[in-house]
C-alpha positions in Angstrom: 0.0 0.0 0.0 3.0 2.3 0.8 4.3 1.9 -3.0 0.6 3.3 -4.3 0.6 6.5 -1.8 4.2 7.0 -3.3 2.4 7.0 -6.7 -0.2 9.4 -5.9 1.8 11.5 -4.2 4.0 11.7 -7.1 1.6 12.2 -9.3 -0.1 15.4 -7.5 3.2 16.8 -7.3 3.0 17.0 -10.9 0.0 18.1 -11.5 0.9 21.0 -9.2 4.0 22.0 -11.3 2.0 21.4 -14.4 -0.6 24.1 -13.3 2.3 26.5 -11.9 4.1 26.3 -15.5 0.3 26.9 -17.1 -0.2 30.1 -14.9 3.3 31.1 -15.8 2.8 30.8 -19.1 -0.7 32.5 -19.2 0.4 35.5 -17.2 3.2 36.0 -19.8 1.4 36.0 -22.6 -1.5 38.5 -20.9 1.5 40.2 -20.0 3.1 41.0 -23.5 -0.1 41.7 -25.1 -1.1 44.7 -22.3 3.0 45.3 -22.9 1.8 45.9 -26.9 -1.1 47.0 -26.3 -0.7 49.9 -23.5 2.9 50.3 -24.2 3.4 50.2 -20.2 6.4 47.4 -19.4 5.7 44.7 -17.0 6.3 45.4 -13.0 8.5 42.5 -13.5 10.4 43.9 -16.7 10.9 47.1 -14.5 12.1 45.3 -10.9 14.3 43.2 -13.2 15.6 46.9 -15.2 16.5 48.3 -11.6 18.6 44.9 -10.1 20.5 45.0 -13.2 21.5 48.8 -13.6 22.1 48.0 -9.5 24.4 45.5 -10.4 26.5 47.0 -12.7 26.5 50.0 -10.2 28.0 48.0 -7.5 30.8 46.4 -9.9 32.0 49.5 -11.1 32.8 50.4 -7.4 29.6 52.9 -6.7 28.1 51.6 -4.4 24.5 50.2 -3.5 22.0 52.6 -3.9 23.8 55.3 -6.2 22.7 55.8 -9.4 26.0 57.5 -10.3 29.2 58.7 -8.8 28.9 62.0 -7.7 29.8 65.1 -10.2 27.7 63.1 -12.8 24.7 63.8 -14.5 21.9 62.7 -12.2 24.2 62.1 -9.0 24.0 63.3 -5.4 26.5 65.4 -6.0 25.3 67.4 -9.7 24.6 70.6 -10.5 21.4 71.5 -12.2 21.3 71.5 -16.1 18.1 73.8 -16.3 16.7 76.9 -14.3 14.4 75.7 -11.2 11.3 77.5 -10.5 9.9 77.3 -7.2 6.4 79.3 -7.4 5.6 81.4 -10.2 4.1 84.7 -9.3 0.7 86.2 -10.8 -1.2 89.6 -10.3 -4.4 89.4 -8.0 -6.8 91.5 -9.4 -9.3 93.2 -7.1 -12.3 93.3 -9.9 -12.0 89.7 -10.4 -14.9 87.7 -9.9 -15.4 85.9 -6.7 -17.6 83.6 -5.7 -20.8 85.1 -3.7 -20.5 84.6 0.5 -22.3 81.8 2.3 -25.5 82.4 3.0 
């Protein structure tokens, strides 16, 4: 009886990776077509974008968690390319119309 439980056992065990690889293989093709079709990448295209530009980061003697060395364009450490505007002042008008008081 032992040898048949072995059996069955074995043979869920498949069945379970046989429906894991069919959900895999479902999500990736619902994937790329909202990929072609929104134009928006996957989340996992994008988490697997970031490890990888991490990655080479760290073997170019960066660091974890730096984007570039400082000095750089887009460091810590950069100056500004363009001309950053806080608040952008306009004239209040006295005559303008206003919205009548609560009653």
């Amino acid at each position: 009886m032992n040898w048949i439980a072995r059996i069955f056992m074995g043979l869920m065990g498949l069945g379970l990776l046989a429906g894991l690889l069919l959900a895999l293989a479902l999500y990736t093709v619902f994937a790329t077509v909202r990929w072609l079709l929104t134009g928006r990448k996957p989340q996992v295209v994008l988490v697997w974008q970031q490890f990888s530009a991490m990655r080479k980061a760290a073997r170019w003697g960066q660091g974890p968690g730096h984007g570039s060395a400082p000095g750089s364009p887009g460091g810590f450490g950069s100056t500004p390319t363009g001309d950053i505007v806080d608040v952008e002042a306009r004239e209040v008008v006295e005559d303008a119309p206003r919205l009548p008081p609560r009653p």
